[in-house]
C-alpha positions in Angstrom: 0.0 0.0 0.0 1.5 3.0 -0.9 1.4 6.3 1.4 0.3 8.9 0.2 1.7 12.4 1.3 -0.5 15.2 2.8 -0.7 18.4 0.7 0.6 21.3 2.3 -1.6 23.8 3.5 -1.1 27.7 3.6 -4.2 28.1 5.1 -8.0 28.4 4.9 -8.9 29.0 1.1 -10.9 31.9 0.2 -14.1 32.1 -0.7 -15.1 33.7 -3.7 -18.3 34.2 -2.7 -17.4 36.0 0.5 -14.8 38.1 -0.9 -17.4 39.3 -3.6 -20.1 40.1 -0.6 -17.4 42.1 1.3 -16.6 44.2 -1.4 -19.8 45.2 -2.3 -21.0 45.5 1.0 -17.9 48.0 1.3 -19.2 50.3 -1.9 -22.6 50.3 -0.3 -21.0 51.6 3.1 -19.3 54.2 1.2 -22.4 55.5 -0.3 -24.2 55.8 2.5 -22.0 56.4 5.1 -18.4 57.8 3.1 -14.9 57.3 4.1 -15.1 58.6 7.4 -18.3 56.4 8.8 -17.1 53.3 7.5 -16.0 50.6 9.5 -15.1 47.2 8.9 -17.2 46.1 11.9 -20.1 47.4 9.5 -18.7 45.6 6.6 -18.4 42.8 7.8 -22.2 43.0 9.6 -23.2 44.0 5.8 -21.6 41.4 4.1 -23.0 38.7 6.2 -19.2 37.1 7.3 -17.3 37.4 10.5 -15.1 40.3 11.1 -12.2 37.7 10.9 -13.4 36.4 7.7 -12.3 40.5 6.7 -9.2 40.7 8.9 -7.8 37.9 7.2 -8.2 39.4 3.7 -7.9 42.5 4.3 -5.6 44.1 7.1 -7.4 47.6 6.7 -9.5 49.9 5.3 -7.3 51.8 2.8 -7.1 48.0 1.0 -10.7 47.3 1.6 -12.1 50.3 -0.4 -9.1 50.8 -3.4 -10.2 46.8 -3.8 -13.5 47.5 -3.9 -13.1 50.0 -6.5 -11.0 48.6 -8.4 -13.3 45.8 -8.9 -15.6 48.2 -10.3 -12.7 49.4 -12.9 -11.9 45.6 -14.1 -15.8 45.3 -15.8 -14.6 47.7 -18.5 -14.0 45.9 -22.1 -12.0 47.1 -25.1 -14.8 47.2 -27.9 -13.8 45.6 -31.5 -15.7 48.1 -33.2 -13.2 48.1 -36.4 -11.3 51.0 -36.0 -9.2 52.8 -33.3 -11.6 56.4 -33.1 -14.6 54.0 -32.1 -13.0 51.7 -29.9 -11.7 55.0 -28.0 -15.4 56.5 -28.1 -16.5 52.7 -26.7 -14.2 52.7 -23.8 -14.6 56.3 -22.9 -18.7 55.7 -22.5 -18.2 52.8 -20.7 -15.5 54.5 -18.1 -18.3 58.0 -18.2 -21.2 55.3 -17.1 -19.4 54.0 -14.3 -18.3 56.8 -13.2 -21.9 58.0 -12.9 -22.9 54.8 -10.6 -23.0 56.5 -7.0 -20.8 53.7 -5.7 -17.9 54.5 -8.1 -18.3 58.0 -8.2 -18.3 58.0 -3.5 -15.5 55.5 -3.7 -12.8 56.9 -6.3 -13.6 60.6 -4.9 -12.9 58.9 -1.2 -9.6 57.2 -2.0 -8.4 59.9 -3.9 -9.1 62.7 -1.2 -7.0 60.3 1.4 -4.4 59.3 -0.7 -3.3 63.2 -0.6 -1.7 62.3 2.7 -0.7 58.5 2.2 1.8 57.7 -0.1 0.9 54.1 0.9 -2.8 54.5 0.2 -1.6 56.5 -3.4 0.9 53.3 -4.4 -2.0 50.9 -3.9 -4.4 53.0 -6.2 -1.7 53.4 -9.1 -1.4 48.9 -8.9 -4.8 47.9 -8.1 -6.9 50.3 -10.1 -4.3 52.7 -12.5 -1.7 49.9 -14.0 -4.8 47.2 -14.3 -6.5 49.4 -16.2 -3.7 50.8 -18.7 -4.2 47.3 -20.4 -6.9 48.7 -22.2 -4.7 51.5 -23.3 -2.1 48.8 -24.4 -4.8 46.4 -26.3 -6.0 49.3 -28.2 -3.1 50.1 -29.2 -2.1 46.8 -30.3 -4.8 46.1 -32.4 -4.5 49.8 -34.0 -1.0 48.9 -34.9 -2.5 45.6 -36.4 -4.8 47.2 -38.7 -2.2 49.2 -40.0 -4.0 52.8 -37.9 -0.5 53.4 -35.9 3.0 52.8 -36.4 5.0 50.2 -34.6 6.8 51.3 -31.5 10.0 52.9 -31.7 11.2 51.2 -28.9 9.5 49.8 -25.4 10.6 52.8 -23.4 8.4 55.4 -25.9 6.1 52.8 -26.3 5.5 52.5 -22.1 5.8 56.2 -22.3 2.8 57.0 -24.8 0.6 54.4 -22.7 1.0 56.4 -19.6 0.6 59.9 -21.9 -2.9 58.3 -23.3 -3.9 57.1 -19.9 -3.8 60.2 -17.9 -5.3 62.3 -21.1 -8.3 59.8 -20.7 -8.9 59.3 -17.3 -8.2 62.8 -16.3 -10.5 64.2 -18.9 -13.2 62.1 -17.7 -12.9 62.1 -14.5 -12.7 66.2 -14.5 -15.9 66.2 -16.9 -18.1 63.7 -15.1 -17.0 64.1 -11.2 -15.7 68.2 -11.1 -17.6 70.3 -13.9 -20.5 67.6 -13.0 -21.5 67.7 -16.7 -22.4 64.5 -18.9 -20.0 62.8 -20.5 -22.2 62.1 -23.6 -21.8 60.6 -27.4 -21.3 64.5 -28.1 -18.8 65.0 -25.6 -17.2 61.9 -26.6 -17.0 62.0 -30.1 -15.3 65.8 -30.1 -12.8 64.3 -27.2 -11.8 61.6 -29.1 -11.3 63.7 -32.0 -8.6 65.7 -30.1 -7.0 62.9 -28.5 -6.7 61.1 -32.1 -4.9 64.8 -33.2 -2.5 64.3 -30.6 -1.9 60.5 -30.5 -1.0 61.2 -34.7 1.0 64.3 -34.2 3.1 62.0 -31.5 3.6 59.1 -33.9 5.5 61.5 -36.0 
């Protein structure tokens, strides 16, 4: 009979389920009470799990709400609408509608306002919710590039750096339209953006 040799444990595996409770639980909590009133006691009463069930996954509330944003973030898509001005128009609507949901809108403005004072808090925004999202940037590229709309990169390092340029156009655009100037980000608005980010994202492949 041969013996057969315990896997090694790490410890308890998570539950998907509970993790997807807690963070929406969280973006509930934020709406209706914002940063200041929420507690992970709360959460965790919301949620429906124990407050260790939270402690182990999340050691505080900085990571608890950037999570539970950036969960919000990872549902937008890169359309393939066939060329690079619509795909651009696709994402941008997508990123202007979620910014619109109350729970998006109370939880970026909440992380943001805090992170003014944590460095910590402001490096866990730029991985969890900034750099996971430049993919789309990257894959819209790519697929430009494929159907002959843009140039090849030069080299990584321009290539990197006109990710980040396009990235921070976007989001800070939208952001400033939708959560600042409180005006709509609408197929108008969008179509006239996209035109002048196109202008610029030419005039740099020069």
């Amino acid at each position: 009979m041969q013996s057969r040799t315990p896997a090694s444990r790490t410890g308890r595996p998570r539950s998907a389920a509970a993790d997807a409770a807690i963070l929406a639980a969280t973006r509930q909590a934020l709406v209706e009470l914002g940063w200041s009133g929420l507690t992970l006691s709360d959460v965790a009463a919301r949620a429906g799990v124990a407050k260790t069930t939270l402690y182990r996954r999340w050691p505080g509330k900085n990571e608890l709400v950037v999570d539970a944003v950036a969960e919000l973030f990872d549902e937008l898509r890169l359309p393939d609408s066939g060329s690079l001005d619509s795909d651009i128009e696709g994402v941008v609507l997508q990123f202007a509608a979620l910014l619109a949901r109350p729970e998006a809108r109370s939880g970026l403005m909440a992380v943001v306002a805090e992170s003014t004072l944590d460095e910590a808090l402001r490096e866990r925004i730029r991985t969890s919710v900034v750099d996971r999202q430049k993919r789309l940037v990257v894959a819209g590229r790519k697929r430009a590039q494929e159907r002959g709309e843009l140039p090849p990169e030069k080299d990584a390092q321009a290539a990197t750096r006109a990710v980040d340029l396009i990235f921070d156009v976007v989001a800070g655009a939208v952001v400033h339209r939708t959560l600042v100037s409180g005006k709509p980000a609408d197929a108008e608005w969008v179509q006239r953006f996209v035109a002048v980010l196109l202008h610029g994202i030419m005039a740099g492949e020069d």
